[in-house]
C-alpha positions in Angstrom: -51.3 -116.0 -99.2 -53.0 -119.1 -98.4 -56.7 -119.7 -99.1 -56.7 -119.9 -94.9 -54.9 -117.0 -94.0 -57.2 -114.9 -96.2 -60.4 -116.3 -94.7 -58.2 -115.3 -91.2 -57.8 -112.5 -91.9 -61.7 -111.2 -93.3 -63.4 -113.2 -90.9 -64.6 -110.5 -88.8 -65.7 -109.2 -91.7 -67.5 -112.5 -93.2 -68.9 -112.7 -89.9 -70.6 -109.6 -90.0 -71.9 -109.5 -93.6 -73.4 -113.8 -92.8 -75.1 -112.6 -89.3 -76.4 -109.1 -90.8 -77.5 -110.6 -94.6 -79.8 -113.7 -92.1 -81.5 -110.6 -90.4 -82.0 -108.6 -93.7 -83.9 -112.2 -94.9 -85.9 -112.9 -92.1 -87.7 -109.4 -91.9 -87.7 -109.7 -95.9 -90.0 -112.9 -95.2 -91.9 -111.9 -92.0 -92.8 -108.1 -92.8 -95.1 -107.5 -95.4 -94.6 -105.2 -97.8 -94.9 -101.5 -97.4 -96.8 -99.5 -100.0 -93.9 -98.1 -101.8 -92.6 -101.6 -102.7 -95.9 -103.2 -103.9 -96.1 -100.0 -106.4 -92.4 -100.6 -107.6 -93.3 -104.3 -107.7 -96.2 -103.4 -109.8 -93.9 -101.7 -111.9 -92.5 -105.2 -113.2 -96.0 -106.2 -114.2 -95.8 -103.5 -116.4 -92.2 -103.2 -117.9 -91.3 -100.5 -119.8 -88.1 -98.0 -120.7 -89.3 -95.3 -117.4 -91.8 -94.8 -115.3 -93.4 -91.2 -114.0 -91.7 -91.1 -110.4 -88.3 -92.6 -111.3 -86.2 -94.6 -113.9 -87.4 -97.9 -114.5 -84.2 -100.0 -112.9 -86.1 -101.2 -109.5 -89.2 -102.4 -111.5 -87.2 -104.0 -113.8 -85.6 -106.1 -110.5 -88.6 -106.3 -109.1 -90.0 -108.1 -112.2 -86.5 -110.5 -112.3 -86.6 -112.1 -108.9 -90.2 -112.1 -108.9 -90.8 -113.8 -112.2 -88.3 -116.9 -110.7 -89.0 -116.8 -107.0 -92.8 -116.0 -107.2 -94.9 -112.7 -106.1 -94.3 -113.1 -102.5 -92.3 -111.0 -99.8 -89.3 -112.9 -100.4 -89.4 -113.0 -104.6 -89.8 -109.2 -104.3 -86.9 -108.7 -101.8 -84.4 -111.0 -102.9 -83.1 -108.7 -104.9 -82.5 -105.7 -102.8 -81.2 -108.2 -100.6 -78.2 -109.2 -102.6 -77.7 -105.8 -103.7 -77.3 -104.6 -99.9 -74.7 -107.8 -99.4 -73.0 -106.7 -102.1 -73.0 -103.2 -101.2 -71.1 -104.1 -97.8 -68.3 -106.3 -99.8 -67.7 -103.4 -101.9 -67.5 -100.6 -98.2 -65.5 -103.1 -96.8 -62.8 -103.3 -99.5 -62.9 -99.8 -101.1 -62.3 -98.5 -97.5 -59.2 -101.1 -97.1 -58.1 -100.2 -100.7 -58.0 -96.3 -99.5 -56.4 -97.1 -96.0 -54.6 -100.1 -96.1 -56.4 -101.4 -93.0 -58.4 -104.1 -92.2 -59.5 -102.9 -88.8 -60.9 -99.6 -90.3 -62.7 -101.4 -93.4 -64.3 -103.6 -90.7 -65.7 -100.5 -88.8 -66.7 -98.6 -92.1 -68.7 -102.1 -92.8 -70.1 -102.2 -89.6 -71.5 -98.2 -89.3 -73.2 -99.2 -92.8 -74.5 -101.9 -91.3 -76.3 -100.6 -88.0 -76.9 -97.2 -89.2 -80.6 -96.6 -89.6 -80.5 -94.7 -93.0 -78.8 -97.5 -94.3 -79.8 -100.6 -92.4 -83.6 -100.0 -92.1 -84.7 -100.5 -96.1 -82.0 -102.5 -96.8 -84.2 -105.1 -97.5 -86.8 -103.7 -99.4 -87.4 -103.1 -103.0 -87.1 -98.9 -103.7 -84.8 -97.3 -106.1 -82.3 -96.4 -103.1 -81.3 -99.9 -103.3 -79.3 -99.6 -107.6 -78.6 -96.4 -106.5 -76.9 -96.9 -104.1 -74.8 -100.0 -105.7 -74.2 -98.3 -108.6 -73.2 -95.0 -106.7 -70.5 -96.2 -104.4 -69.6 -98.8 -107.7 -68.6 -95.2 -109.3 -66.6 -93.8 -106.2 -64.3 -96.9 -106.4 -63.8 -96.5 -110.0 -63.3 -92.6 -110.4 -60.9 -93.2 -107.3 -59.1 -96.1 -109.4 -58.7 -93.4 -112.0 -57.1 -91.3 -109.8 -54.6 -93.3 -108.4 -53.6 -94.8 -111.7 -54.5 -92.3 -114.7 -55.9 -95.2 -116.8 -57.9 -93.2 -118.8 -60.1 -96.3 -120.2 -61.1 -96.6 -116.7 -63.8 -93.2 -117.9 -66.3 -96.1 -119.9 -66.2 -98.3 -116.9 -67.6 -95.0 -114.8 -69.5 -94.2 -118.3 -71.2 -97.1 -118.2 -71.8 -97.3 -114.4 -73.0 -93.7 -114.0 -75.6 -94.8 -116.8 -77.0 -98.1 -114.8 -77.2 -95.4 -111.9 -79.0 -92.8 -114.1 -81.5 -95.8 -114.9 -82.0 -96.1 -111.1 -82.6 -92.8 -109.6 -82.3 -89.0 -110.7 -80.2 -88.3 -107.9 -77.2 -90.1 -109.7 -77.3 -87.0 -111.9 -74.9 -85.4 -108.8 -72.0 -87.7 -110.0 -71.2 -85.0 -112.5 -70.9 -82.2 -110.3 -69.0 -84.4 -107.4 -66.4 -85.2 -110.4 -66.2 -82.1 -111.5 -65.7 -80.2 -108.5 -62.5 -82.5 -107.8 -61.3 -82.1 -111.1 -61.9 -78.3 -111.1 -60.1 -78.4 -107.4 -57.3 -80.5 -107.7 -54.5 -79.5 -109.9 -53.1 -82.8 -110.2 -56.2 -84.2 -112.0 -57.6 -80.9 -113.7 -55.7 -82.6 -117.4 -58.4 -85.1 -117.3 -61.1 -82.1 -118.5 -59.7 -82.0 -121.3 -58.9 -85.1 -122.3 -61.6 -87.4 -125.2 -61.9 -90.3 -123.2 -63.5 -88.7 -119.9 -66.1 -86.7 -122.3 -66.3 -90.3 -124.3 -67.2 -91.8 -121.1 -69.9 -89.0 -120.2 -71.1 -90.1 -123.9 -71.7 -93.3 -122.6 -73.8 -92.6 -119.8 -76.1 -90.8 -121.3 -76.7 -93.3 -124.2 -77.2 -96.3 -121.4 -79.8 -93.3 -120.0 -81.0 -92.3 -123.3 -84.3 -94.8 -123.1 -85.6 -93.0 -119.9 -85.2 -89.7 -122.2 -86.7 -91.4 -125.3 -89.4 -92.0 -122.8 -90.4 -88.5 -121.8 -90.0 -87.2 -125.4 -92.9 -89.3 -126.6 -94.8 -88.3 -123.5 -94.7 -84.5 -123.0 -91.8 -85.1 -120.4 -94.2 -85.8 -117.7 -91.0 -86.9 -115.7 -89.2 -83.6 -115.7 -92.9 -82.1 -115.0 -93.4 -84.1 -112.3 -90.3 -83.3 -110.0 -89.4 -80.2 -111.1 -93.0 -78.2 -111.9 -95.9 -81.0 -110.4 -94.9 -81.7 -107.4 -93.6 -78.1 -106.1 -96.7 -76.4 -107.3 -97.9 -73.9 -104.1 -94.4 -73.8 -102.9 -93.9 -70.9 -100.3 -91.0 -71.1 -97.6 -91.9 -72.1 -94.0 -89.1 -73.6 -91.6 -91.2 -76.8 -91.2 -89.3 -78.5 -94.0 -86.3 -77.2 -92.8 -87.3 -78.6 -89.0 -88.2 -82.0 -90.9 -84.5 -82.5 -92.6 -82.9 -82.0 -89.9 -85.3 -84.3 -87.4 -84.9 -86.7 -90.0 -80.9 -86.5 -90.4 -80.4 -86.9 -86.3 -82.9 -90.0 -86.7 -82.0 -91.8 -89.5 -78.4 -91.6 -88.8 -78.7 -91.1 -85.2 -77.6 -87.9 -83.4 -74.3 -89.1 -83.0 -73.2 -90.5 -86.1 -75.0 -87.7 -87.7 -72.7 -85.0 -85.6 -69.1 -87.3 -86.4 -70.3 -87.0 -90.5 -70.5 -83.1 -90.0 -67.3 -82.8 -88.0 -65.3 -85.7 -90.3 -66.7 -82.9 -93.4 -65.0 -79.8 -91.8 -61.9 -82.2 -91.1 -61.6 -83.1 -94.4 -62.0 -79.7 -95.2 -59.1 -78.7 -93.0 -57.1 -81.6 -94.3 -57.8 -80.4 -98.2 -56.8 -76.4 -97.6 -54.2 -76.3 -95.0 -52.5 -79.6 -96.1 -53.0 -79.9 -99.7 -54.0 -83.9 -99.3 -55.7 -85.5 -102.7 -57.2 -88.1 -100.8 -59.2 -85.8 -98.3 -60.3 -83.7 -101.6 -61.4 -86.8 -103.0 -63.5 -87.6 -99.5 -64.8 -83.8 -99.2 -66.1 -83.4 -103.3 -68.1 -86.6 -103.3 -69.7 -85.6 -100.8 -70.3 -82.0 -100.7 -72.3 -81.4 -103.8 -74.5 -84.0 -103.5 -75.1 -83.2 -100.1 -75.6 -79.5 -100.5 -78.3 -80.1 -103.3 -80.4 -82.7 -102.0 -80.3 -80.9 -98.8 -81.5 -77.9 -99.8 -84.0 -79.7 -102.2 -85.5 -81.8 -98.9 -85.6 -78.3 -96.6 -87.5 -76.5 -99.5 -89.9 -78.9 -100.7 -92.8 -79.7 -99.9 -92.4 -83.2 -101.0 -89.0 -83.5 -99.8 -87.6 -87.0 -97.8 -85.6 -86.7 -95.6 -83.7 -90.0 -96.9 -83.2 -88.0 -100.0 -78.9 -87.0 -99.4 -78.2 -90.5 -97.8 -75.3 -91.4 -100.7 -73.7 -88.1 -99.8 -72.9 -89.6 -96.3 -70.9 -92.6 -98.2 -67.0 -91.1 -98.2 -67.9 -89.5 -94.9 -68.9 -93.0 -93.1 -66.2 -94.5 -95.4 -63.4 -92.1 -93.5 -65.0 -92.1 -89.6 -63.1 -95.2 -88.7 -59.7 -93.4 -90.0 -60.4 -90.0 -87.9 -61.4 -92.4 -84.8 -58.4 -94.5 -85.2 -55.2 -91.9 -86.2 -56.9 -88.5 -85.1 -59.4 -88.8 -82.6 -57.4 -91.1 -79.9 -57.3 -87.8 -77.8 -58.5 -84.1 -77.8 -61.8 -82.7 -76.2 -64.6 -83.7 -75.1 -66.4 -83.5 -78.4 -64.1 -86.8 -78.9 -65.1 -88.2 -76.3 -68.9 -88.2 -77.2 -67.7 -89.2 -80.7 -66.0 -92.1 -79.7 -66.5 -95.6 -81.9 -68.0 -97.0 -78.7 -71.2 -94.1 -78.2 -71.5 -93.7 -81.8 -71.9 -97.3 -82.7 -74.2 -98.0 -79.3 -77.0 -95.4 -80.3 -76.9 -96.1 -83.6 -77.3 -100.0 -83.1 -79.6 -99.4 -80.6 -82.0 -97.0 -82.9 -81.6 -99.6 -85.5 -82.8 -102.1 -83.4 -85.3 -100.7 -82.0 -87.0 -99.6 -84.9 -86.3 -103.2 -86.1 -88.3 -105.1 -83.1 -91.0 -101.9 -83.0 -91.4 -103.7 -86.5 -92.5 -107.0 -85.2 -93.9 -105.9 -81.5 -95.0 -102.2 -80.4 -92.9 -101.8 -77.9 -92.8 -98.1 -77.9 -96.7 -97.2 -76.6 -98.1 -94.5 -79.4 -101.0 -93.2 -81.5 -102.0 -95.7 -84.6 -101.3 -92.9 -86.6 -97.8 -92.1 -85.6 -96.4 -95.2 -85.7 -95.7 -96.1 -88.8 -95.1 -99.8 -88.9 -98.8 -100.2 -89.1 -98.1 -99.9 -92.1 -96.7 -103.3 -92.5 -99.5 -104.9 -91.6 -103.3 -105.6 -92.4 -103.4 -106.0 -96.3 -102.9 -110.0 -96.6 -106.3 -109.6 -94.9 -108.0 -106.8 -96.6 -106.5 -108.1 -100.3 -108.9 -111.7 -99.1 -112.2 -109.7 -98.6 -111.3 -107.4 -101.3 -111.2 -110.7 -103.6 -113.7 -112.3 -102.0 -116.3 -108.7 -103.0 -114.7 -109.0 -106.4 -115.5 -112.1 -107.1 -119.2 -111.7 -106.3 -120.1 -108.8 -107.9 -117.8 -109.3 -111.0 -120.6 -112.6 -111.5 -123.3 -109.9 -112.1 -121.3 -108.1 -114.5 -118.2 -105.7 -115.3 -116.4 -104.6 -112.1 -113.4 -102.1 -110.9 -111.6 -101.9 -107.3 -110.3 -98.7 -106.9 -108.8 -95.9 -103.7 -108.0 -92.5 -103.9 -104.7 -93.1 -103.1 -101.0 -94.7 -105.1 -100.3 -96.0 -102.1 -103.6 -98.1 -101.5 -103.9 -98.6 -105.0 -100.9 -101.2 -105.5 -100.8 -102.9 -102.3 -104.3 -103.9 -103.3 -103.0 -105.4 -106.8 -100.3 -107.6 -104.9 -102.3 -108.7 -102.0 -105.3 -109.7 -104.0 -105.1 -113.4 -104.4 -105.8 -112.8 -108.1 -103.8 -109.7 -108.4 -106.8 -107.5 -109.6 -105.4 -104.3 -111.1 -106.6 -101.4 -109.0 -107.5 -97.8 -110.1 -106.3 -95.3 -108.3 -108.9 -92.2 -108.7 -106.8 -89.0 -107.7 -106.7 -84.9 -109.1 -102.9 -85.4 -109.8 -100.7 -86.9 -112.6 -99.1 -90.7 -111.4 -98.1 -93.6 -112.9 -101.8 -94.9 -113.1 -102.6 -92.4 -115.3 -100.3 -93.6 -117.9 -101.5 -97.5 -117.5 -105.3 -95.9 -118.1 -106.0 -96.3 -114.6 -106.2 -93.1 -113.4 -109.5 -92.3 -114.0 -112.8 -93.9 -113.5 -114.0 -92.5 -116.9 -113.2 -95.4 -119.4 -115.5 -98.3 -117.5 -118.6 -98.8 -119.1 -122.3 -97.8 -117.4 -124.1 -99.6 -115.2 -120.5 -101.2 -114.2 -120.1 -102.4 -110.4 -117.3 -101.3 -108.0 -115.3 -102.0 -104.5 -114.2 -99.0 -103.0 -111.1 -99.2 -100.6 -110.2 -96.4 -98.1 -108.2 -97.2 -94.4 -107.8 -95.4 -91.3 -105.1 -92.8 -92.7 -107.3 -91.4 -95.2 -111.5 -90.5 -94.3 -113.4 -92.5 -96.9 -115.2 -89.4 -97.6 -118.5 -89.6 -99.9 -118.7 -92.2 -102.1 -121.1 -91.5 -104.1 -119.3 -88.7 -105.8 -118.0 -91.6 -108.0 -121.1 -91.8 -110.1 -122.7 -94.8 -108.7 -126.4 -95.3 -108.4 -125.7 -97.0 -104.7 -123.5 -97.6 -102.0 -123.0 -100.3 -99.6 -120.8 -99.8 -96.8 -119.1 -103.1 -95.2 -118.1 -103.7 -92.1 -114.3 -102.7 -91.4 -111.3 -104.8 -91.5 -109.5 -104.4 -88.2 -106.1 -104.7 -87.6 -105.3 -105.9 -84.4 -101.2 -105.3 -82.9 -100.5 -106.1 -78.8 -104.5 -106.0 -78.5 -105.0 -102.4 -79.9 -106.7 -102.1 -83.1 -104.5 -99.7 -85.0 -105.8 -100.0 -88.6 -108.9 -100.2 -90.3 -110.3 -100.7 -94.0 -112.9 -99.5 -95.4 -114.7 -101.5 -98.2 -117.6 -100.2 -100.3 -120.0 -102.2 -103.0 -121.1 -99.9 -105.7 -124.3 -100.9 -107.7 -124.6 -99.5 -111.3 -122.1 -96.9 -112.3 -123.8 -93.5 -114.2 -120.8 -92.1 -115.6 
């Protein structure tokens, strides 16, 4: 085939990933960052083997594209960016490679693309971004070593499965999708018992083994903190539950959300009445990592709702097919899970959220809208250097918040980068760089305080200051409502 006739014959396709990687960049440049990315950015200022929250794979990005394209919105993103692009290449052509179709790789491409859950962060810089790369990366390979039985294929997944374990935690569910195929499917089961897949698992775990290295010589305050830390208090109430499921109808949209739950019992259906591989292949990568990241969101108190998007992957991946060769008539439930409703709300959502982004066009309380958020520190991060400067001229001084999530955005939007403390009761990340705790600055030290709107600034002079010094707030001003403030305090001669 001609260089032409294959650019014929993708160039929906093309299309789509060109128009949807230029939106994914200008939001990269125009929004600022939200707090979770300046922390994982400030990650890559300090590298290291792991982190407390999560494997160290987004700071070490964050730190790469960074480093060349400078500590602005765009060096942060870049990478995520690419990843996301890449991401779509890979839908596009593991859906063709499992049905042979253009038209229903093109429709797999373009729900990942308009989705919320997957369209929304695809430009920002959080460990859902490697994880999911490195996540549907294994799918296409485990798949490849079904259809073929090349058993060397198990180091390629080895060493995928590892780069994945050095993103996120969650890519721990590989194991149990793979094994519940291979338990399930008579065909494959050999492959238990063969070196080469346990080789493989070898692997893995020694491409992971510097994120265990890590906890060893630290207590294991990773395994503390997600397992023990941040489920301390737990007792069942159905608000978690009520929040996973809000959050599944809205960050896939109601529609696309129902057509993943029906496309599971089909598959289902399809693996017990008709014996088909491919469908068991579908239903297991799903279904385990589903189930446990479901349950973990409805019964913690922590829990994100975002938290079992890669189990949607083979689900999204197989829509198109069920719309195209078994949903072309039946009920009304068809009907109302037709390409054309499905797509429209979800788009619409998308975009919505999107231009909410830039303009508040949907009227609400600051506090509920959260793209807020995006906006505000550029301007606080000036003043906050500005207060810096001066009293740093009198003698030793420390910005610090009570909050993670003030704490970093204030060390990437000061011009300077001035390394913030942030001054909490629990274990984080700061505690580890020796920032977690006002206790190691010398007396008679000065310090800028730095509270906003979402959190009361409370009584500063619990800090152990001799004075306080409120300023006047920072407003930020969105369609002529002022829907943020900070708060900035000078501290005079600190007691210890």
């Amino acid at each position: 085939m001609s260089k032409t006739s294959t650019f014929q014959r993708h160039r929906s396709f093309l299309v789509l990933l060109s128009i949807v990687t230029a939106v994914r960049l200008f939001f990269a440049v125009y929004l600022r960052l939200v707090d979770d990315e300046a922390y994982y950015w400030e990650w890559g200022q300090h590298l290291d083997w792991s982190y407390l929250d999560h494997p160290p794979m987004t700071g070490w990005i964050g730190w790469l594209f960074s480093s060349i394209f400078g500590h602005n919105e765009f060096g942060v993103r870049l990478g995520p960016i690419l990843i996301a692009a890449l991401f779509l290449v890979l839908i596009y052509q593991f859906t063709r490679r499992l049905y042979g179709d253009d038209r229903i790789a093109f429709r797999a491409a373009l729900l990942f693309s308009i989705i919320p859950l997957f369209s929304i962060g695809s430009f920002m810089l959080l460990p859902d971004a490697p994880l999911s790369l490195f996540w549907l990366l294994s799918l296409i390979i485990f798949y490849r070593i079904v259809e073929s039985g090349n058993g060397n294929l198990w180091f390629a997944l080895g060493v995928v499965w590892g780069l994945g374990m050095l993103s996120k935690y969650n890519m721990l569910a590989l194991i149990g999708c793979v094994g519940l195929f291979l338990v399930l499917s008579a065909k494959h089961r050999f492959w238990l018992l063969r070196m080469k897949t346990w080789l493989g698992f070898l692997l893995g775990l020694l491409i992971f083994s510097p994120v265990i290295f890590w906890n060893i010589q630290r207590g294991f305050p990773s395994f503390r903190y997600h397992l023990v830390e941040r489920n301390q208090g737990f007792q069942f109430t159905w608000e978690p539950v009520q929040i996973f499921l809000a959050g599944q109808l809205g960050y896939l949209s109601p529609l696309a959300f129902l057509a993943a739950l029906v496309v599971l019992y089909q598959l289902g259906k399809m693996v017990f009445k008709e014996k088909d591989e491919k469908a068991l292949f579908l239903l297991t990568m799903a279904v385990p990592y589903l189930l446990v990241f479901s349950i973990a969101v409805a019964l913690s108190p922590t829990g994100k709702p975002h938290w079992p998007a890669m189990g949607y992957t083979t689900l999204f991946c197989a829509l198109p097919w069920f719309w195209d060769k078994k949903w072309r008539t039946g009920g009304w439930w068809t009907k109302i899970l037709h390409p054309a409703p499905v797509i429209v709300l979800s788009s619409a959502i998308t975009l919505l959220i999107l231009t909410q982004s830039i303009y508040p066009i949907m009227k609400m309380e600051p506090h509920l809208d959260v793209t807020n958020e995006l906006y505000g520190w550029p301007e606080a991060g000036r003043q906050i250097q500005v207060e810096y400067d001066r009293l740093s001229k009198e003698k030793a001084t420390v910005v610090f918040t009570r909050r993670l999530n003030m704490a970093a955005p204030v060390c990437f939007y000061t011009p300077n980068h001035i390394p913030a403390y942030s001054i909490t009761a629990v274990n984080e990340q700061y505690d580890i760089w020796g920032r977690g705790t006002l206790a190691s600055i010398p007396r008679g030290a000065n310090g800028i305080y730095v509270a906003d709107s979402r959190y009361t600034p409370g009584n500063v002079k619990q800090y152990g200051f001799k004075r306080a010094e409120a300023l006047p707030p920072i407003e930020v001003i969105r369609a002529g409502k002022v829907v943020r403030r900070f708060f900035l305090f000078r501290l005079y001669d600190y007691q210890g």
